[in-house]
C-alpha positions in Angstrom: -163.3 -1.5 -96.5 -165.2 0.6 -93.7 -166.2 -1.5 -91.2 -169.6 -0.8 -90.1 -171.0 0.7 -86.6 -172.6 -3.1 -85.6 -169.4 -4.5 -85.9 -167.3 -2.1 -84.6 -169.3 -2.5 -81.5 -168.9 -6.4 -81.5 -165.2 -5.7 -81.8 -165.2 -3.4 -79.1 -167.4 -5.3 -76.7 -164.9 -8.6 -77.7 -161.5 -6.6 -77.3 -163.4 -5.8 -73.2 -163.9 -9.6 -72.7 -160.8 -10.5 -73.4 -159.2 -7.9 -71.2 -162.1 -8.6 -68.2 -160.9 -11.5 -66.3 -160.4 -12.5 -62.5 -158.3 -9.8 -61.4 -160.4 -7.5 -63.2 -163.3 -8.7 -61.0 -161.4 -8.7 -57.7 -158.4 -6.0 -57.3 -161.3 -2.8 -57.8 -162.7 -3.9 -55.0 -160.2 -4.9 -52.7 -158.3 -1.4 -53.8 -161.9 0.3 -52.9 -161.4 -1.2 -49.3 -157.8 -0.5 -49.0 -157.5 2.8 -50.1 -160.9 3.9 -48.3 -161.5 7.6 -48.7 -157.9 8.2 -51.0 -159.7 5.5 -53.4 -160.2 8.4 -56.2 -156.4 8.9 -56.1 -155.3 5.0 -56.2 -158.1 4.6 -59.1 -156.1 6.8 -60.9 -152.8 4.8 -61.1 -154.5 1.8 -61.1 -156.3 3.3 -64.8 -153.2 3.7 -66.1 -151.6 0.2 -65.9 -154.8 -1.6 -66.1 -156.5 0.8 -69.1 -154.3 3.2 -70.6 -151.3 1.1 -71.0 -153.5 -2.5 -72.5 -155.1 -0.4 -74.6 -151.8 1.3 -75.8 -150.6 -2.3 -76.6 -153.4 -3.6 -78.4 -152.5 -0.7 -80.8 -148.8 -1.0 -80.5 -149.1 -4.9 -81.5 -151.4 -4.2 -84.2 -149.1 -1.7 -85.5 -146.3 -4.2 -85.7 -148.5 -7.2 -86.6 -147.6 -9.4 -83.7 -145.8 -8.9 -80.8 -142.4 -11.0 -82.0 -142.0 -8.0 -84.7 -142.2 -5.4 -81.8 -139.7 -7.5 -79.5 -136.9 -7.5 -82.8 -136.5 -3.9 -82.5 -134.3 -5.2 -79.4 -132.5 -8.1 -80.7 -134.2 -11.8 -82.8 -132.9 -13.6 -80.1 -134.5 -11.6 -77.3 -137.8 -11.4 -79.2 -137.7 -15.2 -79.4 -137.0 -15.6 -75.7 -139.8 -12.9 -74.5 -142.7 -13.8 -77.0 -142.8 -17.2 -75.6 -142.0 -15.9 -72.1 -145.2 -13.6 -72.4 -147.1 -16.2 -73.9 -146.3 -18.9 -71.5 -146.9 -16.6 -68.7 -149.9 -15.1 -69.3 -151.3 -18.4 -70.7 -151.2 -21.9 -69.9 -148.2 -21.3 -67.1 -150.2 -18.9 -65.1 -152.7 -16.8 -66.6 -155.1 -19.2 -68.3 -155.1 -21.5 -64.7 -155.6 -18.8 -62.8 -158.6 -17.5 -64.6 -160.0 -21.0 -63.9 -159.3 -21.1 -60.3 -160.3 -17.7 -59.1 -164.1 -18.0 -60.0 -164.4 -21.3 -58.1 -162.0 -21.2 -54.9 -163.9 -17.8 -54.2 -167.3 -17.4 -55.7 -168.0 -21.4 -55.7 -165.8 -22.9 -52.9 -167.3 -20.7 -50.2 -170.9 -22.2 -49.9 -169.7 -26.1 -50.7 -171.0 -27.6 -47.8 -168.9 -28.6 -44.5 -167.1 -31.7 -45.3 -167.5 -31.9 -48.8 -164.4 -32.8 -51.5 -163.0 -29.9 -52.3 -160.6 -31.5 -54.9 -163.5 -33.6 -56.8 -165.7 -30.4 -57.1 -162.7 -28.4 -58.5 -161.8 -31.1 -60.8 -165.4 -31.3 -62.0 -165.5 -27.6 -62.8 -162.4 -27.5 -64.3 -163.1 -30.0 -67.0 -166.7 -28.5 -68.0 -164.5 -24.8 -67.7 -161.8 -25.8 -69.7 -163.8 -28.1 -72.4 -166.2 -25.0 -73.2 -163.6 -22.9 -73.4 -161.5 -25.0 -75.9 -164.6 -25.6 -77.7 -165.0 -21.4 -77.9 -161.7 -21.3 -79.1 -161.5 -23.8 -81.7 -163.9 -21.7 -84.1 -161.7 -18.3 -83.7 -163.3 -16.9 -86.4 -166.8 -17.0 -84.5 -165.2 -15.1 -81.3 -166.8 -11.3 -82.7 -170.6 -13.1 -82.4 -170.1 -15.6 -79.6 -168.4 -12.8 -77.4 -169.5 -9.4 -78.6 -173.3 -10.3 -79.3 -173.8 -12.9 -76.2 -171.1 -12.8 -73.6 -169.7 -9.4 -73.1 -173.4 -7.7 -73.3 -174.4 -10.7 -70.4 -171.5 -9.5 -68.3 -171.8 -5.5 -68.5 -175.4 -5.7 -67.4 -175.0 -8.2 -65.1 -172.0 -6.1 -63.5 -174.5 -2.6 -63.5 -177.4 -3.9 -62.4 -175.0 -5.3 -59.4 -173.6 -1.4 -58.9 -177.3 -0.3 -59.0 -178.7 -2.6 -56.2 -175.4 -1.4 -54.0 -176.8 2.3 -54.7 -180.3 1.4 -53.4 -179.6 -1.0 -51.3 -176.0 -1.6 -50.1 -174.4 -0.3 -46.3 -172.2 2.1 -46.6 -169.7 3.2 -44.6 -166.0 5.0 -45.5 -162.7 3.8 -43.7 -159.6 6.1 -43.9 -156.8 4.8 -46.2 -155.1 1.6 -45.3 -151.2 0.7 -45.0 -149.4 1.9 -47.9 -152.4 3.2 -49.4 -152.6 6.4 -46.6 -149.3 8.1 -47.6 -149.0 6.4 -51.8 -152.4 5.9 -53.0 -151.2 6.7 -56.9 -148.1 4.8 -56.7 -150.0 1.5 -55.0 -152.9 1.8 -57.7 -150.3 1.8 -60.5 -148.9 -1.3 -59.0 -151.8 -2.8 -58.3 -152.7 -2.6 -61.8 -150.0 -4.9 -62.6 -152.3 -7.7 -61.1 -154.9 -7.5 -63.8 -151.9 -8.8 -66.4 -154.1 -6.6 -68.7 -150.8 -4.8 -70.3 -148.7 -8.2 -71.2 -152.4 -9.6 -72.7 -152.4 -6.8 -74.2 -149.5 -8.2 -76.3 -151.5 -11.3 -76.9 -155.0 -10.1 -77.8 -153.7 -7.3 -80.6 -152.9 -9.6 -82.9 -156.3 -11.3 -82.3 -158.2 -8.0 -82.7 -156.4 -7.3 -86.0 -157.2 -10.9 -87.2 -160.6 -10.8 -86.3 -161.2 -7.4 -88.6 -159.5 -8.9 -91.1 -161.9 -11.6 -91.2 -164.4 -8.5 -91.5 -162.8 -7.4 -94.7 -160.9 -4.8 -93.2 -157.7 -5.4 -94.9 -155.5 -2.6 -95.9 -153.3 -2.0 -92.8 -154.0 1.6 -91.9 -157.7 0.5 -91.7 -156.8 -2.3 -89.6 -154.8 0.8 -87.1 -158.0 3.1 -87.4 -160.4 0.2 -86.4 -158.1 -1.1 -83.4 -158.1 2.1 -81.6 -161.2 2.9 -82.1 -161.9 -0.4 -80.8 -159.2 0.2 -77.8 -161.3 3.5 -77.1 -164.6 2.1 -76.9 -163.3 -0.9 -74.7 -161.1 1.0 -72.6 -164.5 3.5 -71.5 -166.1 0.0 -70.5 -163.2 -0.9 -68.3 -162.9 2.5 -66.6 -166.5 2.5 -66.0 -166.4 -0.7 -64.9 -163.8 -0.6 -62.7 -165.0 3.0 -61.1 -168.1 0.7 -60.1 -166.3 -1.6 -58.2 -163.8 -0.1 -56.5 -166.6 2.5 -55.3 -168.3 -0.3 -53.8 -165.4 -1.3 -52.1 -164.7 2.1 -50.9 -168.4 2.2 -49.3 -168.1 -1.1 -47.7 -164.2 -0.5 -46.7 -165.8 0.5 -42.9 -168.7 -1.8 -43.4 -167.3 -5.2 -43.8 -164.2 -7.0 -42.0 -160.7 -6.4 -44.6 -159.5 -9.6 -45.9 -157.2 -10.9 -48.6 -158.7 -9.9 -51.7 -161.9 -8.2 -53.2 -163.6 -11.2 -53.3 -164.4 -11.6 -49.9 -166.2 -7.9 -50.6 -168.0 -8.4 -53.4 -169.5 -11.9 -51.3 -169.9 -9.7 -48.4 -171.9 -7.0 -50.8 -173.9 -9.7 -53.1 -175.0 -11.6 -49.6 -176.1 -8.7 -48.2 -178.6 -7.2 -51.1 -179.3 -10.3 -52.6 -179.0 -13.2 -49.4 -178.7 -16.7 -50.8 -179.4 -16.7 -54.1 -176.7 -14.0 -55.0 -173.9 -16.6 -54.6 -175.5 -18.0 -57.8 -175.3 -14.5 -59.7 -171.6 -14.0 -58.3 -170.8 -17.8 -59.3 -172.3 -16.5 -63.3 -170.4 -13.2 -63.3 -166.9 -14.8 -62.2 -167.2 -17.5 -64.8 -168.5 -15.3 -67.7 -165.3 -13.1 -67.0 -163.2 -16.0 -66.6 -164.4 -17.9 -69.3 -164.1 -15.4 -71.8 -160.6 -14.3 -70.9 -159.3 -17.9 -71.5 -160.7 -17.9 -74.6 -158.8 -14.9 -75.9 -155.6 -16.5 -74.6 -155.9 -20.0 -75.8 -156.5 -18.5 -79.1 -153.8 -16.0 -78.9 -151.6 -18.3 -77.9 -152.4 -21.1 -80.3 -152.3 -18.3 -83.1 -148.8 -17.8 -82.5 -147.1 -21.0 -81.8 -148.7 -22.8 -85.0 -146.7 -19.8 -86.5 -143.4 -21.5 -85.6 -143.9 -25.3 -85.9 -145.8 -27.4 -88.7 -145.7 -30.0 -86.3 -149.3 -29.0 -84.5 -152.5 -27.6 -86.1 -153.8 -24.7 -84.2 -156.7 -26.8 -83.4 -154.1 -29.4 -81.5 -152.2 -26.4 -80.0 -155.5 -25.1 -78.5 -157.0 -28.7 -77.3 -153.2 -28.9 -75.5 -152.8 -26.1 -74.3 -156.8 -26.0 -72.3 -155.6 -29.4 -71.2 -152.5 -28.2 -70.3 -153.9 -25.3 -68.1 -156.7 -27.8 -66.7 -153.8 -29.6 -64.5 -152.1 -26.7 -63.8 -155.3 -25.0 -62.4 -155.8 -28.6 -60.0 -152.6 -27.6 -58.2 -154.4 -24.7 -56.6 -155.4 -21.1 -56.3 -152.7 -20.5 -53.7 -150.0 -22.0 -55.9 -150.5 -20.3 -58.7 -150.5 -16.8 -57.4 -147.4 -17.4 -55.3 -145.7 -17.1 -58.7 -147.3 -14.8 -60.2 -146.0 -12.0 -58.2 -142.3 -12.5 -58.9 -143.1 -13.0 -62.8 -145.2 -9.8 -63.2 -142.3 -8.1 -61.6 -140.1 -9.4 -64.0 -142.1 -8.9 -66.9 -144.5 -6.2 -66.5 -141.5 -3.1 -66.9 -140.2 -4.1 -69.9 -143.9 -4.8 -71.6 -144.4 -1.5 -70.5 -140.8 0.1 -72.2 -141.7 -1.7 -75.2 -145.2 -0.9 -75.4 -144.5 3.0 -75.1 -141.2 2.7 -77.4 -143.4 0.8 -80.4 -145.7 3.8 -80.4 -142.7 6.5 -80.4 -140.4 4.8 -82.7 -141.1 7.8 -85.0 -138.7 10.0 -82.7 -135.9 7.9 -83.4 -136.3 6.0 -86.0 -132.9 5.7 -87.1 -131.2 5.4 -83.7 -130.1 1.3 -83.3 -129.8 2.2 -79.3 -132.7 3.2 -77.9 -134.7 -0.5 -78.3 -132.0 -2.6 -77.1 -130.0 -0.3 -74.4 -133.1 0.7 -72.6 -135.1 -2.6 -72.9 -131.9 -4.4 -72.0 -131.5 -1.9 -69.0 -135.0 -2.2 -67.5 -134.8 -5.8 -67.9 -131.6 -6.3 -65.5 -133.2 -3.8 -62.5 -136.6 -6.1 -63.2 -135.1 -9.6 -62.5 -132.7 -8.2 -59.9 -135.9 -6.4 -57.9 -138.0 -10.0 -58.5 -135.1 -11.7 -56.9 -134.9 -9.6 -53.9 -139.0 -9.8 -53.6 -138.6 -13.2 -53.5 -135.7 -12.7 -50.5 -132.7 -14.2 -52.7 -129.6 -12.6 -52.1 -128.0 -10.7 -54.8 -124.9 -9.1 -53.2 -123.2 -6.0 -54.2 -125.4 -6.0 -56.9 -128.6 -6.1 -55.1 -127.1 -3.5 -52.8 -126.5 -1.4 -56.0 -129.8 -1.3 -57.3 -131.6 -0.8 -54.2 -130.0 2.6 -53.8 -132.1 3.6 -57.1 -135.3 5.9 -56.7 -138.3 4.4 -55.7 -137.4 1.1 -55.8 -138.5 -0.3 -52.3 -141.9 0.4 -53.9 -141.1 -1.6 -57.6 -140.5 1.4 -59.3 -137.0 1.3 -59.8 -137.1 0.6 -63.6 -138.9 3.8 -64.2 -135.6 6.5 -63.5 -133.2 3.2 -65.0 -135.6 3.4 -68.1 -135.1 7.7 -68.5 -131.3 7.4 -67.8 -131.2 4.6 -70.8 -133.5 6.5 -73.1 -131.4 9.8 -72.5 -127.5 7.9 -73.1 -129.4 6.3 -76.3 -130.3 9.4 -77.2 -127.0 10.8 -77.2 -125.4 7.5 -78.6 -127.4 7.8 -81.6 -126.6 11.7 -82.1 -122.9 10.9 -81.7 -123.3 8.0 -84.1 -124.8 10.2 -86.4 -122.6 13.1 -86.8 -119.9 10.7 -86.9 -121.6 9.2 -89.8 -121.7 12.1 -91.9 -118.8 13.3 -91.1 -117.0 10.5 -92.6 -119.4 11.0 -95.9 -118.4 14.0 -96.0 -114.7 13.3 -96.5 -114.8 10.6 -98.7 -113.2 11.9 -102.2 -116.8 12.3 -104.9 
């Protein structure tokens, strides 16, 4: 069935919710102010990790029908073991918390006043957060008209008519290149893109995006393809756009305001300064509204999935436990929560990326049983052994082996360990089959 040009839009504007989140809203920004006047060049990496490569896996997932299907390419049990990996990270272990937590410790926290409980307030947001967000998720079906008519329209011209006050009325002023952004500004905006989790969602939110045209009466699956990149497209052009905004206004303020520890304190610096008081308010809405909507997409996502493998729990159960779930996570703190997610995007973020970019070439060697598990397997050693040295554990000889690689001092060590696996699977899978028809050829007809 052809889907029509209304709800292609809805599906497009609900595929840039899900992906717009906390770190969407704060690492532009804070890059912007980092990378000063090499900010065009960091923008670029930063695109590919936090556009290019989600939208990729929204496709890729849709392609395969769920992310489990894509992962068995490398081995049942290690699709097993990394679906729920993915799903606990970037949901109620990390992802989902810390979707909650960033809108209020910095666009909320901030103006409490002097003395005030902290803890209370933060409990008291969670739990209205949280209960509208389980309440969003528990009708998944409505998602297209809650998120594409209401939410995602709210937030894209909240977020321009934020850039267009900056242009009129915002100080300007543009720092050269910080730290590691002065000699790597491509290299550190590809990593930094890691932060947005946008490529492991990605894993998540295809499935709901083929799903939710199904419910449109898009059924046969090549239709379901056509409609999920055009979807991916349309949602991916938002995010650039988007994210070209912000980091630009980082970049102008990156000589104007003091650098701190995240973008946050920019875009607080930039709203108090056009809008005074009142534009804590309007940051407080726009955090939320990104939040909120992210959370959404994961609970559901994640719901979807696990009342795939148990009769046990209704998705309606799965999604009430797994927003309450995230609600006392997200009371442990802001702080706490992203000391683990560096480490864990190390670890994970490589091999999403190897199997993302392997489901969509599987066409070139179709036949060859190597290339999934030998190069996912390889890229997922140098990942954990790189996350254990970031976190300062010692790994010995083999630590010492690994560091010799290319690039890694700067986490790119998986990328020449991911070629060099490709390249022996290549030749594995030649070998393998010549030998085969060799032997065909010499049995007796």
């Amino acid at each position: 069935m052809k889907l029509g040009k209304r709800n292609m839009m809805l599906v497009s504007f609900m595929l840039f919710s899900l992906f717009f989140g906390a770190g969407n809203l704060i690492f532009p920004p804070f890059l912007g102010q980092m990378a000063g006047e090499h900010t065009p060049l960091a923008l670029l990496g930063f695109l590919v990790t936090a556009v290019v490569l989600p939208v990729l896996g929204v496709v890729v997932v849709a392609k395969y029908n769920g992310l489990e299907r894509l992962a068995r390419r490398v081995d049942p049990r290690f699709a097993m073991v990394f679906t729920v990996m993915i799903y606990l990270a970037i949901g109620p272990g990390l992802g989902i918390p810390r979707a909650a937590s960033v809108p209020f410790e910095m666009a909320i926290a901030p103006y409490l006043p002097e003395g005030t409980s902290f803890g209370w307030f933060m409990l008291a947001y969670s739990a209205v957060f949280f209960s509208l967000a389980a309440w969003l998720a528990l009708t998944p079906n409505k998602l297209v008209d809650r998120i594409g008519k209401v939410m995602s329209p709210t937030l894209l011209l909240l977020l321009t008519g934020l850039f267009l006050s900056f242009l009129f009325a915002g100080k300007a002023d543009v720092a050269p290149a910080q730290g590691v952004y002065e000699e790597a500004a491509v290299v550190n905006g590809f990593l930094e893109g890691y932060n947005t989790m946008d490529a492991i969602a990605a894993l998540n939110f295809g499935l709901v995006i083929a799903t939710t045209l199904r419910t449109l009466n898009v059924k046969e699956h090549k239709d379901v393809m056509h409609y999920t990149v055009r979807a991916g497209v349309v949602a991916g052009s938002l995010l650039t756009l988007i994210y070209a905004m912000l980091s630009f206004m980082g970049m102008q303020s990156s000589a104007v305001y003091e650098l701190k520890g995240n973008g946050a304190w920019t875009l607080r610096c930039i709203v108090a300064q056009i809008f005074g008081g009142p534009g804590a308010v309007l940051l407080a809405f726009i955090f939320t509204l990104a939040c909120l909507t992210t959370c959404v997409g994961l609970i559901t996502s994640i719901s979807q999935y696990f009342s795939t493998l148990t009769n046990r729990f209704t998705y309606r159960q799965l999604a009430l436990g797994i927003a309450f779930f995230s609600f006392a996570v997200c009371n442990q703190g802001l702080n706490t929560i992203l000391s683990l997610s560096v480490p864990v995007l190390n670890m994970v973020y490589p091999v999403a990326i190897v199997l993302i970019l392997l489901g969509l070439t599987d066409k070139l060697f179709r036949d060859n049983r190597f290339m999934f598990p030998l190069t996912v397997g390889a890229v997922s050693v140098t990942s954990v052994v790189y996350s254990l040295y970031h976190l300062g554990v010692p790994t010995g000889f083999v630590g010492d082996l690994f560091a010799m690689l290319p690039f890694y001092k700067m986490g790119m060590g998986w990328v020449p360990v991911a070629v060099a696996a490709a390249l022996i699977s290549a030749v594995l899978g030649k070998l393998t089959s010549v030998a085969a028809n060799e032997c065909s050829q010499e049995q007796p007809s």
